[in-house]
C-alpha positions as a printed Julia matrix, in Angstrom:
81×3 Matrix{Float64}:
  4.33  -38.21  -47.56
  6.17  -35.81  -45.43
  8.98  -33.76  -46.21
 11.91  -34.19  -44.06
 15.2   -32.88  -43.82
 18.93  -34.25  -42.64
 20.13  -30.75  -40.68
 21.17  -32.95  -37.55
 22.82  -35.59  -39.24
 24.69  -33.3   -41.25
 25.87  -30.8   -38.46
 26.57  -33.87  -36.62
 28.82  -35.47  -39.5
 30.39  -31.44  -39.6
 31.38  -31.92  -36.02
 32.8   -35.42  -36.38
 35.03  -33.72  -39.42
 36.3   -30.6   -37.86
 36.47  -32.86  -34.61
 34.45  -29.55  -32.85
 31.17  -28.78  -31.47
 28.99  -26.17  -33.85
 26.16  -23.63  -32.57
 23.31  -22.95  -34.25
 25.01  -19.36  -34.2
 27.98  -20.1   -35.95
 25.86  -21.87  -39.05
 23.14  -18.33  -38.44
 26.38  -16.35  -39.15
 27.82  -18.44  -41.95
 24.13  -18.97  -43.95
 22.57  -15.89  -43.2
 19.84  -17.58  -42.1
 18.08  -16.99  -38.89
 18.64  -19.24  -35.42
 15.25  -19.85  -35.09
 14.48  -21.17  -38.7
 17.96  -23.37  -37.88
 16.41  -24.07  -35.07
 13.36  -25.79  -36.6
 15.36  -27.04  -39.24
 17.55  -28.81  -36.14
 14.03  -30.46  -34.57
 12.62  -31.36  -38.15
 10.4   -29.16  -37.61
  9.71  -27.9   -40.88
  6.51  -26.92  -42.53
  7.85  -24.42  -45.18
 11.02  -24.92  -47.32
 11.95  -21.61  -48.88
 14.77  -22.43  -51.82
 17.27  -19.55  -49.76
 17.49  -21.52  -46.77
 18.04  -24.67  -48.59
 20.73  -23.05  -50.87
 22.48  -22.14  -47.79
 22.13  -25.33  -45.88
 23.09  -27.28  -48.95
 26.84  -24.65  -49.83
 27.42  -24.39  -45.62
 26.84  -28.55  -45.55
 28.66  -28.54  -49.31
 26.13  -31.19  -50.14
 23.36  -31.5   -52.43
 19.22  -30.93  -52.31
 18.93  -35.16  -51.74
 21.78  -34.94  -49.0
 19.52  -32.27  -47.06
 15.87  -33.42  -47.65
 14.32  -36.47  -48.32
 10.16  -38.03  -48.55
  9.26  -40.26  -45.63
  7.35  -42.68  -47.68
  6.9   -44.92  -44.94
  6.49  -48.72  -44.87
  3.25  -50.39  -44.5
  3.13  -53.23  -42.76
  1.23  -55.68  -43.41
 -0.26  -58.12  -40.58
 -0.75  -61.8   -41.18
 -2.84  -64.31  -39.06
């Protein structure tokens, strides 16, 4: 069950808000945390979650740890015939 995260669709949902467009920059300058971890955060390209980056994301995002990451539990389907 992989660990995935909601960066896009936040910074997406910031943009609609604030009705402006938002570098990766401007969130590296207001978290602290480097463009190229946002950068893999912004692909979902994620293997390690360290609890700074996520306290960042989650106060620069003001939304909580389920708003930012979620479990891709999948769906199994199930083929008849």
């Amino acid at each position: 069950m992989p660990l995935h995260n909601k960066f896009l669709f936040l910074l997406t949902e910031k943009e609609r808000r604030e009705q402006r467009n938002i570098s990766l920059n401007e969130v590296s300058r207001s978290t602290g945390v480097a463009v190229s971890v946002l950068a893999r955060w912004f692909k979902n390209d994620v293997s390690r979650f360290d609890g700074h980056v996520i306290e960042a994301l989650c106060e620069y995002f003001e939304c909580d740890l389920p708003d930012l990451l979620y479990i891709d539990r999948g769906q199994t389907i199930e083929h008849t015939g």
